[in-house]
C-alpha positions as CSV (number, residue, x, y, z in Angstrom):
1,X,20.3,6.3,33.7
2,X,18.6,6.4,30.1
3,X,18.9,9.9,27.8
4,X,17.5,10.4,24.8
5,X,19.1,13.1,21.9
6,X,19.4,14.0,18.7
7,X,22.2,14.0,16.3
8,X,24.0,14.7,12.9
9,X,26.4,12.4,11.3
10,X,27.4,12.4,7.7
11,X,26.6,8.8,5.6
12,X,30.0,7.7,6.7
13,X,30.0,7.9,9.9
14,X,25.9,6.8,10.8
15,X,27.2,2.9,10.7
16,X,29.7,3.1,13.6
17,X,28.6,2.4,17.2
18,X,31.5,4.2,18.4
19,X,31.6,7.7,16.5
20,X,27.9,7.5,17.6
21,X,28.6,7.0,21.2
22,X,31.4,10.0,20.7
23,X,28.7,12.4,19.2
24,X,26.1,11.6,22.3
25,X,28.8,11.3,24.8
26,X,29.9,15.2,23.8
27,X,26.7,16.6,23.6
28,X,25.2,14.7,26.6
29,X,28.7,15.8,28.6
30,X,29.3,12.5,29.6
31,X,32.3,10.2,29.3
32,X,32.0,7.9,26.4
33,X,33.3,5.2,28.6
34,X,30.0,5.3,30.7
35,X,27.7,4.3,27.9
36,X,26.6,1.1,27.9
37,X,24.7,0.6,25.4
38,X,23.1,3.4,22.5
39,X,19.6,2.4,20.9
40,X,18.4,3.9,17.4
41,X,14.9,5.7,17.7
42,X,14.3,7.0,14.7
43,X,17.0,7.7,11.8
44,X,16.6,9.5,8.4
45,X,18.2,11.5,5.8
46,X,18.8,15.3,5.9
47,X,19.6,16.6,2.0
48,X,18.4,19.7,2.1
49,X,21.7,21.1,2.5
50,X,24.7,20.6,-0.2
51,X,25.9,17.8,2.5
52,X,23.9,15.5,2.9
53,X,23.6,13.8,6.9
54,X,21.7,11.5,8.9
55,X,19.7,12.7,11.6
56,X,19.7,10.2,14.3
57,X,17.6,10.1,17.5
58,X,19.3,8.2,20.2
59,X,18.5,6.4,23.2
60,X,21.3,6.2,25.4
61,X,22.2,3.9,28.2
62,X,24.5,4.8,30.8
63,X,25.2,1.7,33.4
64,X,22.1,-0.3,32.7
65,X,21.2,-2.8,29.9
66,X,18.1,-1.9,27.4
67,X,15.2,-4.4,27.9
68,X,14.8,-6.8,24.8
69,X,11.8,-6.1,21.7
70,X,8.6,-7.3,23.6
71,X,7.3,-10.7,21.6
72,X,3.9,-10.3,21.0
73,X,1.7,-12.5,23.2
74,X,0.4,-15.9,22.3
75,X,-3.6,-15.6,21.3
76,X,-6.0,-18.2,22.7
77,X,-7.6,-21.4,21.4
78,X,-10.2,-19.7,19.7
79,X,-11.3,-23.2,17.7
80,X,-14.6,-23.3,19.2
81,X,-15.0,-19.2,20.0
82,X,-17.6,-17.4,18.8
83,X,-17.4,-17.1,14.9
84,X,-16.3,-13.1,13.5
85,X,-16.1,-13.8,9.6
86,X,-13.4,-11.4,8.0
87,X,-14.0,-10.9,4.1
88,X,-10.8,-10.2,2.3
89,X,-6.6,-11.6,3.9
90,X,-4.5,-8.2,3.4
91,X,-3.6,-5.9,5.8
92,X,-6.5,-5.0,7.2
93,X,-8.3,-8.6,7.2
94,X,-5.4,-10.0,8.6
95,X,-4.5,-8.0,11.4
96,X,-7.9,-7.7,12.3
97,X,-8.0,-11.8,12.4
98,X,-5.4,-11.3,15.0
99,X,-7.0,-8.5,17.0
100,X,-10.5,-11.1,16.6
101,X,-8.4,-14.0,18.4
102,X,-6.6,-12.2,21.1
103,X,-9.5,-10.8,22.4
104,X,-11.3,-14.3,22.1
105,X,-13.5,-14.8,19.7
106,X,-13.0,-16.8,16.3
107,X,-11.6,-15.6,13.1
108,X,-12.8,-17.1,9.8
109,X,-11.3,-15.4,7.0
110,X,-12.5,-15.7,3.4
111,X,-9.9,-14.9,0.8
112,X,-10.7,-14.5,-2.8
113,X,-7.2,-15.1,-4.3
114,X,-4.8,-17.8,-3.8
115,X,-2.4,-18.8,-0.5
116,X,0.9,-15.9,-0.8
117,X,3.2,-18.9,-2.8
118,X,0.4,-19.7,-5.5
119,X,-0.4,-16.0,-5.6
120,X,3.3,-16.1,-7.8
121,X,2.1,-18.6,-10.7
122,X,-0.5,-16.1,-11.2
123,X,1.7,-13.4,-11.2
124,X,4.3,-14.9,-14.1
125,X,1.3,-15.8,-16.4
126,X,1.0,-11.5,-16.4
127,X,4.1,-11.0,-17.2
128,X,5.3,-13.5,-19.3
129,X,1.7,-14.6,-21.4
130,X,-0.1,-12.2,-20.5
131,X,-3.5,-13.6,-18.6
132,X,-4.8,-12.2,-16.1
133,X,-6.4,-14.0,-13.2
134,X,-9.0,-12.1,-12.4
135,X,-9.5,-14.0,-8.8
136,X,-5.3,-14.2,-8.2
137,X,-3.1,-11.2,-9.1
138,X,-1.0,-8.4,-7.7
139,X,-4.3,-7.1,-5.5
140,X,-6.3,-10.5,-4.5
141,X,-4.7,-12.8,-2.8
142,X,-3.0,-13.6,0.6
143,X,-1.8,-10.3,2.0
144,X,-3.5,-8.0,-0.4
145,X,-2.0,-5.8,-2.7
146,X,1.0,-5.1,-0.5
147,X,2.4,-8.2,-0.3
148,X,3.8,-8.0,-4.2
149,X,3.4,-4.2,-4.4
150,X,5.9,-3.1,-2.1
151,X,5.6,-3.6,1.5
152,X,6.0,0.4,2.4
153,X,4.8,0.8,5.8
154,X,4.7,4.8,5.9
155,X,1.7,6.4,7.0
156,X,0.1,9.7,8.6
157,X,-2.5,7.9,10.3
158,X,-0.9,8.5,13.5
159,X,-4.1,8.9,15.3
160,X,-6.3,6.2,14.8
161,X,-4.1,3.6,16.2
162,X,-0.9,2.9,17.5
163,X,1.8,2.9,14.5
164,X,4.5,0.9,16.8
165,X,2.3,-1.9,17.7
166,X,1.8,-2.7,14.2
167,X,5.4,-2.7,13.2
168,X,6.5,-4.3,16.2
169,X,4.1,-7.4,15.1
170,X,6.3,-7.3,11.4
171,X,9.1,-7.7,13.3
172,X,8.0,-10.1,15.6
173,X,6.7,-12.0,12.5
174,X,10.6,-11.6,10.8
175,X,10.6,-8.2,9.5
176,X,14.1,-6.4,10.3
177,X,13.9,-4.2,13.7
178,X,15.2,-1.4,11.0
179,X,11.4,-0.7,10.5
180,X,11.1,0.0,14.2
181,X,13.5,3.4,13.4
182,X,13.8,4.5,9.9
183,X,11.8,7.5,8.7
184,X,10.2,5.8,6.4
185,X,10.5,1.9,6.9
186,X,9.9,-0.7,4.5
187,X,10.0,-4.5,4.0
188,X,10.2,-5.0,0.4
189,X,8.4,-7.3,-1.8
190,X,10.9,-10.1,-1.7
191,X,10.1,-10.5,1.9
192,X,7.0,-10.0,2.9
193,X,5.5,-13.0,2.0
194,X,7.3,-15.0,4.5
195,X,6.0,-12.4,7.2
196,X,2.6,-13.1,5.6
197,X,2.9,-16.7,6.1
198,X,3.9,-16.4,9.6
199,X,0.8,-14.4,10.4
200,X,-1.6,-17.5,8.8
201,X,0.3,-19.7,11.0
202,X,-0.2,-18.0,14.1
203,X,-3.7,-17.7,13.2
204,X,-3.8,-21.5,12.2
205,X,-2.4,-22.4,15.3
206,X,-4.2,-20.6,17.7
207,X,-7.7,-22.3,16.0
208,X,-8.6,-19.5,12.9
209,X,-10.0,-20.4,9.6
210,X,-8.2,-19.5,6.5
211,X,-10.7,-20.3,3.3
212,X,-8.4,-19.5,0.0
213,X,-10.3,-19.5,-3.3
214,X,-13.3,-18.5,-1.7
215,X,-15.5,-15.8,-3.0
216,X,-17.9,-13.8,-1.4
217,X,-21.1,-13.2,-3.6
218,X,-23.4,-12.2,-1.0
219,X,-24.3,-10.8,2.5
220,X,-26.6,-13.1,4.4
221,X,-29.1,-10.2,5.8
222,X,-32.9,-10.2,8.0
223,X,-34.0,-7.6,9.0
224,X,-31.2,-4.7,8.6
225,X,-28.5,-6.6,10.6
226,X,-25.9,-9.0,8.8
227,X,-26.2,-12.8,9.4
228,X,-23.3,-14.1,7.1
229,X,-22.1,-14.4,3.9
230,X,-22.7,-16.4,0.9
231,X,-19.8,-17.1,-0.4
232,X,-18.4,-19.5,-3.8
233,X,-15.9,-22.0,-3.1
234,X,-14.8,-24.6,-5.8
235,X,-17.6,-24.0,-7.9
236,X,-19.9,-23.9,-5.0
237,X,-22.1,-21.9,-3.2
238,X,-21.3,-22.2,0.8
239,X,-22.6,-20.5,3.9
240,X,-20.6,-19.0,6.3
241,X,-22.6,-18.2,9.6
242,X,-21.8,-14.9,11.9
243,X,-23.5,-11.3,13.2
244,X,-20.2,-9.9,12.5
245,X,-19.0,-9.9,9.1
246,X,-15.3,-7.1,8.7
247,X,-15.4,-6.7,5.2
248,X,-11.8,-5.9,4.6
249,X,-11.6,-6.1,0.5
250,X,-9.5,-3.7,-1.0
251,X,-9.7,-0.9,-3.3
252,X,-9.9,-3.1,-6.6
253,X,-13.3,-5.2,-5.5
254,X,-15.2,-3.7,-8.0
255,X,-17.8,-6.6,-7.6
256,X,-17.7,-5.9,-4.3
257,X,-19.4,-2.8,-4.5
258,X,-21.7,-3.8,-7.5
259,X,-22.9,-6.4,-5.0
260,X,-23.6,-4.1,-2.3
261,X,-25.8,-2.0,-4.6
262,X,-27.6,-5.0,-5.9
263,X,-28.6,-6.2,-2.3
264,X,-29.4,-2.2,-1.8
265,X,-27.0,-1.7,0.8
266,X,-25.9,2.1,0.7
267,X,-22.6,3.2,-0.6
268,X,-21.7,6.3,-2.1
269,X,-19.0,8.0,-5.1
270,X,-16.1,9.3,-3.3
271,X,-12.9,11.8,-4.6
272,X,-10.2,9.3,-5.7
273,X,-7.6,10.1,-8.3
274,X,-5.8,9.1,-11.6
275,X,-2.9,9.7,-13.6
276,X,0.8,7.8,-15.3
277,X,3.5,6.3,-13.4
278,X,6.4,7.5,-14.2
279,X,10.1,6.2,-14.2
280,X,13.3,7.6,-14.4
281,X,17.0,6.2,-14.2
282,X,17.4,5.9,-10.0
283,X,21.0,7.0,-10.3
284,X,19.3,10.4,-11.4
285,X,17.0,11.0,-8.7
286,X,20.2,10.1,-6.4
287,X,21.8,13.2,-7.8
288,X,19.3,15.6,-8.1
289,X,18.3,14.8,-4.0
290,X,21.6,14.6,-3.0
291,X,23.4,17.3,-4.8
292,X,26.3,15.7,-6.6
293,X,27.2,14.9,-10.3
294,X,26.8,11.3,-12.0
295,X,29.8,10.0,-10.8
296,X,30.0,10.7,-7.5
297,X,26.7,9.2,-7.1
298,X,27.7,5.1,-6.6
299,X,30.1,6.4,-3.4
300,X,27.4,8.5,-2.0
301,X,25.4,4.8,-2.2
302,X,27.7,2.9,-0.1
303,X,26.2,4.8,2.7
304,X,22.8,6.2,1.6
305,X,19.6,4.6,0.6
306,X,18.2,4.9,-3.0
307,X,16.8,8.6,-2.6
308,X,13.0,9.3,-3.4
309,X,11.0,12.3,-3.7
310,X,7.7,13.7,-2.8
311,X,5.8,16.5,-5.1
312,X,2.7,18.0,-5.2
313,X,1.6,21.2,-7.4
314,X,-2.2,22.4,-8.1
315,X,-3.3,22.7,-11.2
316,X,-6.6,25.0,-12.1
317,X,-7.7,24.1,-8.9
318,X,-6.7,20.3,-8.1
319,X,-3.8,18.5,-7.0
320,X,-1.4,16.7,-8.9
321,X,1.4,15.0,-6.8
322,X,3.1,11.6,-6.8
323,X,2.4,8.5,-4.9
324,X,3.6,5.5,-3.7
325,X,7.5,6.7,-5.2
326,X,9.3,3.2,-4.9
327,X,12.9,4.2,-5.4
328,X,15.3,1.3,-7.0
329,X,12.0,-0.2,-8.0
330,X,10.0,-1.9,-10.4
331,X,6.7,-1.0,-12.3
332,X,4.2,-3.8,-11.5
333,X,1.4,-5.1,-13.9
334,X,-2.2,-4.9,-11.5
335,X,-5.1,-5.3,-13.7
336,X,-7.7,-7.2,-12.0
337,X,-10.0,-8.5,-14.8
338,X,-10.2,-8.4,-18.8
339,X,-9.4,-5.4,-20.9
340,X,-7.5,-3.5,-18.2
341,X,-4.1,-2.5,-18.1
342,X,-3.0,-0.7,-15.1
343,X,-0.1,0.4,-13.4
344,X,1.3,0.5,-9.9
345,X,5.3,-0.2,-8.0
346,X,7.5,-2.0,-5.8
347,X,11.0,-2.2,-4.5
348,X,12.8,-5.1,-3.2
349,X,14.3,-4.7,0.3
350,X,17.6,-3.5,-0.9
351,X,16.1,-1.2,-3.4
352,X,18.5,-2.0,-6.0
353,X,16.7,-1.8,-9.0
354,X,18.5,0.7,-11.3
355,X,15.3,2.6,-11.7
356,X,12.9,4.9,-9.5
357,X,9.4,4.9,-10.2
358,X,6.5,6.9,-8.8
359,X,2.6,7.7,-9.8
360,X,1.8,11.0,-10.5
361,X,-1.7,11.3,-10.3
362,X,-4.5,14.3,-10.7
363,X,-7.6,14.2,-8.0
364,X,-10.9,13.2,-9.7
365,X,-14.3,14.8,-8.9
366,X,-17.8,14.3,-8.8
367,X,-17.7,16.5,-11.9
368,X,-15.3,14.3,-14.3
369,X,-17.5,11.5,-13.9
370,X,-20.6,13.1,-14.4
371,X,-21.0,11.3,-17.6
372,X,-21.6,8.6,-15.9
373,X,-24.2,9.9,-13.4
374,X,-27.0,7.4,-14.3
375,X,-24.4,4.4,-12.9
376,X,-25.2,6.4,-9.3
377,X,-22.8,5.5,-6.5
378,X,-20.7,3.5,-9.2
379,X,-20.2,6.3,-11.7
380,X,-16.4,6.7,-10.3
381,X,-15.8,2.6,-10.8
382,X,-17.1,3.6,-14.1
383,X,-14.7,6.2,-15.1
384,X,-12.3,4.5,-13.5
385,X,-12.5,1.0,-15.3
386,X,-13.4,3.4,-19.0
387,X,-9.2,4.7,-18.7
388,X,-8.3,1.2,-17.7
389,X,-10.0,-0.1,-20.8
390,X,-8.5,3.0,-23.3
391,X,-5.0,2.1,-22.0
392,X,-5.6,-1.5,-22.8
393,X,-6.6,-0.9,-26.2
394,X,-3.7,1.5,-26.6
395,X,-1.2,-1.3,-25.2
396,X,-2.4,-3.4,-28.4
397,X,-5.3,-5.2,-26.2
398,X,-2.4,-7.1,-23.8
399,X,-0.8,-6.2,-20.7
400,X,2.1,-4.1,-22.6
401,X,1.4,0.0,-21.3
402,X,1.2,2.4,-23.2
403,X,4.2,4.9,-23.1
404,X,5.5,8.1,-23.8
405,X,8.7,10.2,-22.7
406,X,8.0,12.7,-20.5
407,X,9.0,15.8,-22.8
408,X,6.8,14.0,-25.5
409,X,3.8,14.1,-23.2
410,X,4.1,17.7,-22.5
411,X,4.8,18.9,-25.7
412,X,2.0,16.7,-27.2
413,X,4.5,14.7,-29.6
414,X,4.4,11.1,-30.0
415,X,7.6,9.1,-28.6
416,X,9.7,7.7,-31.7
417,X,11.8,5.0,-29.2
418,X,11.5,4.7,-25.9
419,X,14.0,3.8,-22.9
420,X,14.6,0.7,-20.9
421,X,12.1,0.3,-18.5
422,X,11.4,-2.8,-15.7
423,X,7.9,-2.9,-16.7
424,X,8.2,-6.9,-17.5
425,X,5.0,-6.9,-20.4
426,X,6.8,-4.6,-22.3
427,X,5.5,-0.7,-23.5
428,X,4.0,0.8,-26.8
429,X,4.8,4.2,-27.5
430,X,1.2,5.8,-27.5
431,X,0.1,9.6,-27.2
432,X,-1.0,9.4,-23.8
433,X,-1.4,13.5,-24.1
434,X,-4.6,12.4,-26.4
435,X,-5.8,9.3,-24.6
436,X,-5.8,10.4,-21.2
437,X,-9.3,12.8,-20.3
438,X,-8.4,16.6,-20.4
439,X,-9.2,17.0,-17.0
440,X,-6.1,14.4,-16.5
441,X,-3.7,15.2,-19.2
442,X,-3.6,18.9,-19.4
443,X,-2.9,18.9,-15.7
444,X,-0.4,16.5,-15.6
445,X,1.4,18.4,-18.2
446,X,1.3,21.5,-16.1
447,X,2.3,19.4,-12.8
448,X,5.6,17.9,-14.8
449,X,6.9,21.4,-15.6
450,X,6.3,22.2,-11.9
451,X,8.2,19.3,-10.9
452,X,10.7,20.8,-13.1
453,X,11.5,23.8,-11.3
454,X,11.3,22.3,-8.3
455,X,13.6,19.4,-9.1
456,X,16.4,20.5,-11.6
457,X,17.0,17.8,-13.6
458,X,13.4,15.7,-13.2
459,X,11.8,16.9,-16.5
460,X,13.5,15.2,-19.0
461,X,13.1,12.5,-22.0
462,X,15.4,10.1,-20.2
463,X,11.7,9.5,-18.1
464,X,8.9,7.5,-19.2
465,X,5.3,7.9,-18.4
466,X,3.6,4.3,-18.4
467,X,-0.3,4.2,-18.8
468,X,-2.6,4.2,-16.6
469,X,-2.2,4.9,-12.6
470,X,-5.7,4.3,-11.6
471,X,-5.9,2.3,-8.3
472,X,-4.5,5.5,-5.8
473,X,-7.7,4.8,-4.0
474,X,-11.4,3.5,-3.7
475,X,-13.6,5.2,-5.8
476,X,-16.5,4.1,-3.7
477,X,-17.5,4.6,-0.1
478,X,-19.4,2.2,2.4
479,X,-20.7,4.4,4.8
480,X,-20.2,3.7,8.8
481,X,-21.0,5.1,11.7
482,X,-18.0,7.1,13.3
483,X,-18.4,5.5,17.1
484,X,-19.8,2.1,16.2
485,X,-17.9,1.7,12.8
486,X,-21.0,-0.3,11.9
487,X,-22.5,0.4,8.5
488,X,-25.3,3.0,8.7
489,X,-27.8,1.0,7.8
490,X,-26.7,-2.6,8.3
491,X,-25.8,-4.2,12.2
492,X,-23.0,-6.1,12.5
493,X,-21.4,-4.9,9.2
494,X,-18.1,-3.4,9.6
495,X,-16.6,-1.5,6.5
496,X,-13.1,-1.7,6.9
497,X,-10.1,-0.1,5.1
498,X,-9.1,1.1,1.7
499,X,-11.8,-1.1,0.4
500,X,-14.0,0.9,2.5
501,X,-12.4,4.3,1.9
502,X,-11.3,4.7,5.4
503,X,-7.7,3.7,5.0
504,X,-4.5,4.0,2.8
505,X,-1.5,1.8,2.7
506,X,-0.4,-1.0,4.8
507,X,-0.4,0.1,8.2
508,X,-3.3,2.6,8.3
509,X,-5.4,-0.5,6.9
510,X,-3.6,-2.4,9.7
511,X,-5.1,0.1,12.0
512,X,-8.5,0.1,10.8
513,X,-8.5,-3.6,10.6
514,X,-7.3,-3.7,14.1
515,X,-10.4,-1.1,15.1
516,X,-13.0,-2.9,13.4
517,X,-11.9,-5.9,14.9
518,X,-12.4,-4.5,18.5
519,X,-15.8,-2.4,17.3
520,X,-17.2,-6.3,16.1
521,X,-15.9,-8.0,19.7
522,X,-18.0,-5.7,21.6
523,X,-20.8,-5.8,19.8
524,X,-20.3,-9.4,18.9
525,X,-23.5,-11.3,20.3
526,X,-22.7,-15.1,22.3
527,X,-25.8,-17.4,21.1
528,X,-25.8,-19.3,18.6
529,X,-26.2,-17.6,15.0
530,X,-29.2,-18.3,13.6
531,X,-30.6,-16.7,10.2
């Protein structure tokens, strides 16, 4: 016989098997000695009270033995299957490459950046000299942005797919089965890129095409419907042959979408949003969240997870709230090209990092960016890349940010020192209140003091706002058709993701990959491709 429940246990009693069975046993009204075996469903942290407890959702087993994690099936020899090309090897490109094989057909993916181990050369050069690769970075490369931006696999998007599938094929791929029950699960950047590399192997094996270095630079198109893609490859220019083309490229392709304009294929400005990310000492966003002093703080973390937070205020009509909060984290370098400087986070698996950083960003408009209205569906792309550029300049034209304490920024003063802070190129105290667009700024200001009230202890100097948080989101979207999730004007095109503007994060990219993928097999025509 299997039950299910839910219970409480404080942090020092959620790691043993046998108060557990004790809780369940009592409120089930059956003897402990029954239960065979108990199985974790879902597990997260309660502080909204003074004491702070686990709730745990249990699966218990009394007299039978709980079938083992389902592997996920071998795919096919696809080697000589008909061709789907996949534009772009993150989450969505990737799991739609496996999606593409199992049901078949052949997945050729073209990948920009570099393999998930030469991605971290790349990376080093930022933060040690400086340079910026603008084809190998913290957002192109083998397994996107994520891979060495976090690894969160949170999401909402509970309806367009299944969430459990996806993190059952992390696991599978030698993620820990802890993602399978924790609130909000995550890998952390020190090990996904093994996982990543165990997808391209399953892929290899099974008769893909992985093409690193590989640029695309245009769609092959006749008459409204997609043929291919021209891509650049070692100097190059290749062809690569298909009527399905997933074009899964991320939110910071901005060449991407200049191309798509330039060949006249329709995309339009979409709502995105800016702002700082912010960092303050983790052992104080441990106290405020779970209620105790300083010192009682490294017990409470023998038991508990680094705490986050999640905040949202509206400010003369728009939303300021924070994003992607990486608790124990660092704050990453992500510019993709020259004369940027922006700002995003991660946390290693353990979430040890002594400090917390999150962005707290302001929604953007059609009306912010009207200045740039001539620029059409790129005026946002515009905008966007105009703060990128001011915080660049600010940062003394390197990849150092430009910073300010958080009391500073509201009360328009500039910083005379600045705290520690894991942002590895270094800050420059800057008046952010001046640089950033009012529109930004002013709201931000108001949103902090928010913040404030609603966390005692959150506004305070000890923080530091590091400029700019820019890459929430796409500021462009490729239009598709809702049933078909074909472009609307172009056959066989399939928009796909947060590159798209139809995803966010990880796994709801996963998702999307995984329904583009299926949309392309059935439409996917068997003859030969021909131009």
């Amino acid at each position: 016989m299997i039950h299910e429940t839910e219970i409480f246990v404080s942090p020092e009693d959620a790691g043993s098997e046998e108060v557990l069975k004790s809780i369940a046993s009592q409120k089930l009204s059956i003897p402990v000695k029954s239960i065979s075996f108990i199985r974790i469903l879902k597990r997260s942290v309660d502080a909204r009270a003074k004491s702070v407890r686990l709730n745990i959702r249990l699966r218990v087993y009394v007299g039978e033995t709980p079938a083992q994690l389902e592997k996920t099936s071998e795919m096919p020899d696809v080697s000589k299957a008909t061709p789907i090309i996949i534009v772009g090897a993150g989450p969505a490109g990737l799991f739609a490459a496996m999606k593409v094989a199992a049901m078949g057909f052949k997945p050729i993916i073209l990948e920009r950046g570099k393999d998930v181990r030469s991605r971290r050369f790349d990376l080093a050069a930022i933060h040690k000299q400086h340079l910026v690769n603008p084809e190998s970075n913290y957002c192109f490369g083998e397994g996107g942005a994520g891979t060495y931006s976090d690894g969160k696999l949170y999401t909402r998007s509970t309806k367009r797919g299944d969430v459990n599938e996806v993190l059952k094929i992390f696991v599978n791929h030698g993620a820990s089965e802890d993602i399978l029950v924790d609130a909000h699960p995550h890998i952390g950047t020190n090990k996904l890129p093994q996982i990543i590399i165990s997808i391209r192997e399953a892929l290899l094996a099974c008769g893909a095409e992985i093409h690193f270095e590989c640029r695309m630079t245009d769609l092959i198109l006749k008459d409204q419907s997609v043929k291919g893609v021209l891509a650049q490859v070692s100097g190059h220019s290749r062809e690569f042959l298909s009527n399905q083309v997933i074009l899964a490229t991320g939110h910071s392709a901005g060449d991407v979408f200049e191309m798509l304009h330039r060949q006249h294929v329709l995309i339009e400005a979409k709502p995105f949003a800016m702002g700082v990310r912010i960092e303050h000492p983790q052992s104080l966003i441990d106290s405020i969240q779970y209620h105790c002093n300083l010192t009682q703080v490294e017990k409470l973390r023998e038991h508990l997870p680094a705490a986050s937070y999640s905040l949202v205020h509206q400010s003369e009509g728009r939303g300021v709230y924070s994003f992607c909060m990486c608790p124990g984290g660092i704050i990453a370098p992500c510019a993709t090209g020259p004369e940027q400087v922006v700002t995003n986070g991660w946390s290693p698996s353990k979430r040890n990092n002594p400090f917390s950083n999150s962005g707290v960003v302001v929604s953007i408009e059609a009306d912010d960016f009207k200045h740039y209205a001539d620029q059409g569906p790129l005026a946002g792309l515009r905008y966007q890349r105009a703060l990128e550029k001011i915080a660049f300049l600010a940062g003394g034209q390197t990849q150092s940010a430009p910073a300010q304490r958080m009391i500073d920024f509201i009360e328009g003063k500039l910083s005379s020192t600045l705290p520690e802070t894991s942002y590895q190129p270094g800050i420059l105290s800057a008046p952010l209140h001046e640089l950033l667009p009012s529109e930004i700024g002013k709201r931000l200001q108001d949103g902090f003091k928010a913040f404030g009230t609603k966390m005692k202890g959150y506004l305070t100097n000890e923080a530091v706002l590091h400029g700019v948080e820019s890459r929430t989101s796409s500021p462009v979207r490729i239009p598709r058709n809702k049933e078909t999730l074909e472009h609307i004007q172009i056959k066989g095109l399939y928009p796909c993701a947060e590159g798209a503007g139809y995803a966010g994060g990880i796994v709801s990219a996963a998702i999307d990959g995984q329904n583009c993928a299926e949309a392309a097999v059935r439409s996917a025509r068997p003859e030969t491709i021909k131009r």
